[in-house]
Every structure is written in structure tokens, then in C-alpha cells.
N, C-alpha and C positions, 0 to 999 in steps of 0.2 A: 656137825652143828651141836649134837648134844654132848661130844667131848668137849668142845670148847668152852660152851655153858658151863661143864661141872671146872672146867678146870679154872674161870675166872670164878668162881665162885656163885654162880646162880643154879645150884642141883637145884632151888624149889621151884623157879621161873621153869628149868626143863621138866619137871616133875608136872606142875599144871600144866606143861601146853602138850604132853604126852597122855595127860587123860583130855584133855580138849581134842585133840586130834583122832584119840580115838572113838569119842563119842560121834564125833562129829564124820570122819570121813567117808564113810556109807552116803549118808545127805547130798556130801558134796559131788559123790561121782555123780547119783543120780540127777541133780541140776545142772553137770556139765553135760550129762549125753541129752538132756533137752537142752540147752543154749547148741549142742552143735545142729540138732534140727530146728530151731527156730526158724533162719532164714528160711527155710521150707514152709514153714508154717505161716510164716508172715506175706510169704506170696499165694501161701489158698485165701486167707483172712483178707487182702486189698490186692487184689490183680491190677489196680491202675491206679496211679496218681499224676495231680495235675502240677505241681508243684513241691518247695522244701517239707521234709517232715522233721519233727525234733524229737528226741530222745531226752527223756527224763529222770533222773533218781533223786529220791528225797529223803528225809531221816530227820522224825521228829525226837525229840528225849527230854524226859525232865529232867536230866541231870545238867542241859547246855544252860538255863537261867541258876538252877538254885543246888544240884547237885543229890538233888531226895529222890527215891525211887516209891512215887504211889499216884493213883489216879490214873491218868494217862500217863502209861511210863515208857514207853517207847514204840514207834511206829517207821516203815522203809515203807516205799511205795515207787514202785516203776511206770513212767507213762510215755507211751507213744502217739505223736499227736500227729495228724497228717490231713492232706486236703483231698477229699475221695473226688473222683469223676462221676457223673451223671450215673453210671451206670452201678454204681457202689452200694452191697445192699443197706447201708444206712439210710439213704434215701428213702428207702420203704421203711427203714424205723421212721423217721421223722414224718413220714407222710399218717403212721397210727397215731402220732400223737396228738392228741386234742391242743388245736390251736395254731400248730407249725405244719410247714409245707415244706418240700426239699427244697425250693431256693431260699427258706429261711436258714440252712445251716451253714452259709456264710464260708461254705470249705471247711471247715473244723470239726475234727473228731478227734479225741483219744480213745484207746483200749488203756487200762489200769489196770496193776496187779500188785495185792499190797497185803502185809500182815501190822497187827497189832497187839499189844498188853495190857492190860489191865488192872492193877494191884491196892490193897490198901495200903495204908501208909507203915503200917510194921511188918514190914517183909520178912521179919526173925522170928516170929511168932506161928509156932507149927499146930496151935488151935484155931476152931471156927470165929472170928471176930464179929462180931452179930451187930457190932454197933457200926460195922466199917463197909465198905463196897466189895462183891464179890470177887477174886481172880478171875481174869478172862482173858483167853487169846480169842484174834480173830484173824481168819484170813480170807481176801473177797479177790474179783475180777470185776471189772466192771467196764461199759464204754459208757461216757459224755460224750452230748452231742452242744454243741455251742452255735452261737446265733449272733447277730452283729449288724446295725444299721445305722447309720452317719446320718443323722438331719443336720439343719440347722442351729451352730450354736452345742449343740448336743450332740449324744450317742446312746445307744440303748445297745445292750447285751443282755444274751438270753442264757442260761443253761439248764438240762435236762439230760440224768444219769440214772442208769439203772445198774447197780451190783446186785451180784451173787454172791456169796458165799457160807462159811461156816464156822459157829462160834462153838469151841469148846476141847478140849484134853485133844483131840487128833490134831490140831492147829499147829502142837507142838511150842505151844507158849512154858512149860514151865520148861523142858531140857534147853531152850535157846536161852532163856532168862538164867539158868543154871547154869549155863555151860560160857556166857559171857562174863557174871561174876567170878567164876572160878576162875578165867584166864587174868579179868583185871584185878584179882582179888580183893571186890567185896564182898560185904555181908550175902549169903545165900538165905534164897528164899526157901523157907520152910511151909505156907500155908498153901501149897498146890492143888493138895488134895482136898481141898475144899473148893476147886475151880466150879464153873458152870458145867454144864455137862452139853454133850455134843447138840447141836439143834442147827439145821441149814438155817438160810434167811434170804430174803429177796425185799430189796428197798428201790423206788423210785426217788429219783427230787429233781425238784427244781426253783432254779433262780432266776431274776429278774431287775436288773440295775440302770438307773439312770444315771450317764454322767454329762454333767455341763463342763462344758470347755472354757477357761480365760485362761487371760496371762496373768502372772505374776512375778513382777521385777526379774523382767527377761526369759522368766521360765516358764514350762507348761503347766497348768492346771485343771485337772478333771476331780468332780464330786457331785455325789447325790446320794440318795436315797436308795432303798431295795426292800424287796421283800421275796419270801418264797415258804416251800415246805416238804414236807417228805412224807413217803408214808410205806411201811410194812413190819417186819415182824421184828425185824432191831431197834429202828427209828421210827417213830412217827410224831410231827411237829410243824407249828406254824410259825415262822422266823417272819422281822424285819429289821431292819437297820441303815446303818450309810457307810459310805467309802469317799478315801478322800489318794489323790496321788498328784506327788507335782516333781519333775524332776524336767529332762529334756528329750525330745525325741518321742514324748508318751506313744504315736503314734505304732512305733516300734512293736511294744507290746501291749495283748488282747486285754489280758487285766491281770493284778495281782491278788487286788485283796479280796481271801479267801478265807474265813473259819470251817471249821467241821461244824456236826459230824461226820458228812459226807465228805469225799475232797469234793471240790468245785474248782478250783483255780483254771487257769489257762495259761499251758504253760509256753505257748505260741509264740515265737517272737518275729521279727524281721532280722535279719543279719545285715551286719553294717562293716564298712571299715574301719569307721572312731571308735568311741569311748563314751558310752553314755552313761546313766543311772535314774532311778524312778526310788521316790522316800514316798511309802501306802502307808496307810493304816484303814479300819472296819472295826467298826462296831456291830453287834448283832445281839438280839432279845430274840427268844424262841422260847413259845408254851408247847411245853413237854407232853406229850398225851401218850406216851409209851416210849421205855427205854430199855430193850434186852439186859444191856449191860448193866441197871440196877435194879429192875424190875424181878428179875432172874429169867429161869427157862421159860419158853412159852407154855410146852405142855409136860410137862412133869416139876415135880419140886426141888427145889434148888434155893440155896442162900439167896437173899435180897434184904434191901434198904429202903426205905421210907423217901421218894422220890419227890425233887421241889418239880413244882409244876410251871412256876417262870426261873428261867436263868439266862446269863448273858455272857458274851464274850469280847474282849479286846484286844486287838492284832495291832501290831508297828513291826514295818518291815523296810527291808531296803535292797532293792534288787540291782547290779553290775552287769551292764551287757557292752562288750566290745569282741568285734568279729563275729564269729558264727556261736558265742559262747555267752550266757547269763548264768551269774552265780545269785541265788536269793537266801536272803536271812532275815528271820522273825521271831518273833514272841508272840505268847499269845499268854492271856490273864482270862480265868473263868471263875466266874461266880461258883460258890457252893452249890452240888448238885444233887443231896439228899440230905435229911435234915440232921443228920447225926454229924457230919461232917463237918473237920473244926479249920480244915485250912483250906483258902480259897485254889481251884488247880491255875498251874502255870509250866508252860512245854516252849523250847526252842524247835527252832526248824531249820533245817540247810538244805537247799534245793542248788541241784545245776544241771543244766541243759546243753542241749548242743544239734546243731542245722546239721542235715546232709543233705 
């Protein structure tokens, strides 16, 4: 391969992907010899199911709307979503939580496994920017538990997620961000070292959606209102908003429209033999009452930003489900989210799933 490279003429395309590969290939062994123990692991984790489970992977970036690398700058998130038996100790999570009961959880759970970035907007800039938002990685685990009841006319959906994880330089946020600009050769980021510094975290949240059902010229339509919150040492906030989805089949899948900063979505669907689609959108308002990622560390010093205290977000998305297969795509548009801040954020997303 890398004779061939030099001989048509790309010695510098071989040159980066031989420092990309060697930075990187340590990493990789070590994520393949856990993927080869997973199935182990996913049978101490759910000894029984009643039904399809679905496999998820996601990839937000801001480069799929506008191409600029700041704010939220990139995010992958794995989820497995499955329908536990009576006996599943989720059950006794849901039975601790103030309000739900195990036959509120409707069969749905995910386990979640996801990292994220963080940046200001001059990634070429290898001093402190004091007027701009900190560097952050993050990476968390988390399970949602989902909730689901069909009245009349309407539907009500619940959710409620707890992650773990950890923000800071062990994340491994500036060598992935470094080690992807150099293979597609952009600009490299130079302000690393001024990241957040390492701090665990543990957040709850939950949400709470109403959807009304009508038709509209032959198709389905579900919308309403929502509200929810979160609270621990990354996020803590009191969100409401609405959702709107009208496509065919809605019944197929749980729900789409989702913002952060938690994930929340459901990535659940029914498997069919046609061809459907579902066109979402959300809106969402949330009073910020804490935010690791501009706030800074919790307990030591560290850069930060002058944090707004309302901000908002808007989602348009459009999800493809035919077979045991949904592919989803979105935008999302957010308010300024500290006061120094001169451009509004904005992240694509591509999600696809798959029934076994």
C-alpha cells in the first residue's frame, strides 16, 4: 500500500496516515479485545429479553451544517436499546424513582456509551482565549429508561437517564481531535493545553412529552408540548418546549425529537417490510443553573465564560425506516450560550439503527 501511494504520487497522504496510525494503533487493539468480550458482557448486563433489541450509532459534527470547528465540535455515541423481562434489574431502577413504577417502563431501556469535544471557535490559537469557551472532552455511559402510554386521541412519553462519566485531558479529546485533522489535513488545534482538567460527573434527567394524534392530508400527525430537567455536576436545568412529527407509519417509532444536553431520543423502532419516513422538529428553552462545560471545574480553577442563563434550541430532522433499518438526519441551531460569544452554535447529526 505505501509503495503504491509514493509511486502515484501521494508520499504526503502516506506520510499522515503513518503518523495517524501510529499514534493511534495501541487504542485500537485495546477496543478490539473489548468488542471481542462484549457479547460476554452483554449477557451478564441483560440475561433475558422479551423481544427485538436495536443497535445504534450516532455522529454529531459541526462541520456537516457549516464546516467550522468550535462550540460543539464533535460527538459519536453508541446505544443499545432493548426490552428487559420482569426480572431485569432495571425494574428496581425504575421502581427508586420518584414517580414511575416498573410497568411504567413500557419495555424500553438503552445502555449509552458516547464521547465529546468541546472548542472555541480559533482552534489555531495556542494561547489562553479568556473571552471564548474552555476545551473539553467528555466521555460518559449512561442507561435511559423510557416510559410510553396511548390514551385517547393522544400519547404521553416519559424519559429518565442517568450518566456517568468524565470530563477532562484523560477523555483523550485533544490526540483524537489531533489525530483526525492531521489525517484530513486541517488546521490543527493548538489551545489544548488550556483544556478543563480531569473531574468525574454524574447527571440525572428527565423528560416528559405530550403528543396529540391527527391526520393530515393522508398522513400521520403527532405534537405537543414538553417539559423536563436535569440536575448534577455537568448539567443542571429546567427545559420546556414542543415537538412536532408527521410522516407515515409514526406508530413505528418511539420518538425522534430530541436536543441535548443529555441524549434523550429513542432510538426504538418497529421493523417493517415497506418504506416509511417521519419529518420531526423541537424546539426547546432551558434555564441554565449550572454548566461544567462553561462554568469550568467544579472544584479546582480552571478557564471559564460568563454563562447565559436562558438559552434555546432548534432541531429539524428526518428519519428513513425500511426493513429492520432507520437512518436519521438533523440539525440543530442554538442560541448563544455565554455572553462573549459572537456566533450562534449549530451541529449535524447522522444516526442509523438496526433490529436483531
Amino acid at each position: 500500500m505505501r509503495r503504491f501511494l509514493r509511486e502515484v504520487g501521494l508520499a504526503r497522504l502516506d506520510d499522515r496516515w503513518q503518523r495517524f496510525r501510529a499514534r493511534w494503533s495501541q487504542p485500537c487493539r485495546v477496543i478490539a479485545k473489548f468488542l471481542k468480550i462484549l457479547p460476554l458482557l452483554s449477557l451478564l448486563a441483560a440475561p433475558a429479553f422479551t423481544s427485538a433489541e436495536v443497535l445504534t450509532f450516532k455522529v454529531d459534527n459541526d462541520a456537516f451544517p457549516s464546516g467550522d470547528d468550535d462550540h460543539y465540535t464533535n460527538g459519536i455515541e453508541a446505544s443499545w436499546t432493548f426490552e428487559p423481562d420482569r426480572e431485569h434489574w432495571t425494574q428496581a431502577l425504575a421502581s427508586a424513582v420518584p414517580g414511575w413504577k416498573p410497568e411504567d417502563l413500557s419495555g424500553y431501556v438503552s445502555y449509552r456509551f458516547g464521547h465529546q469535544m468541546f472548542t472555541p471557535e480559533d482552534i489555531e490559537q495556542a494561547g489562553l482565549q479568556v473571552d471564548d469557551r474552555p476545551y473539553a472532552g467528555l466521555i460518559f455511559g449512561g442507561i435511559t429508561l423510557y416510559a410510553e402510554e396511548q390514551l385517547v386521541g393522544y400519547r404521553t412519553t416519559s424519559t429518565f437517564t442517568l450518566d456517568l462519566g468524565l470530563v477532562g485531558p484523560a477523555t483523550g479529546g485533544e490526540r483524537l481531535q489531533r489525530g483526525v485533522h492531521e489525517l484530513i489535513d486541517s488546521p490543527i488545534p493548538q489551545g489544548w493545553s488550556h483544556q478543563l482538567s480531569n473531574e468525574p460527573f454524574a447527571n440525572l434527567g428527565y423528560t416528559r412529552r405530550w403528543w396529540h394524534q391527527k391526520q393530515f392530508r393522508g398522513m400521520e400527525l403527532e405534537f405537543g408540548p414538553s417539559y423536563g430537567g436535569a440536575v448534577g455536576n455537568l448539567y443542571t436545568y429546567l427545559s420546556t418546549g414542543a415537538g412536532m412529527r408527521l410522516g407515515h407509519n409514526l406508530p413505528q417509532s418511539l420518538d425522534h425529537a430530541s436536543i441535548g444536553p443529555p441524549s434523550g431520543g429513542a432510538p426504538l423502532f418497529q421493523a417493517s417490510d415497506g418504506f416509511s419516513w417521519v419529518a420531526y422538529g423541537n424546539i426547546e428553552g432551558r434555564y441554565m443553573a449550572h454548566n461544567m462545560l462553561l462554568d469550568g471545574n467544579t472544584f479546582r480553577d480552571s478557564h471559564s465564560v460568563d454563562r447565559k442563563d436562558l438559552v434555546a434550541d432548534v432541531q429539524v430532522g428526518l428519519a428513513l425506516l425500511w426493513g429492520r433499518w432507520q437512518l436519521t438526519l438533523s440539525n440543530v441551531w442554538q442560541t448563544r450560550e455565554f455572553q462573549e460569544q459572537t456566533n450562534h452554535g449549530r451541529f449535524g447529526s447522522l444516526s442509523i439503527s438496526t433490529q436483531y
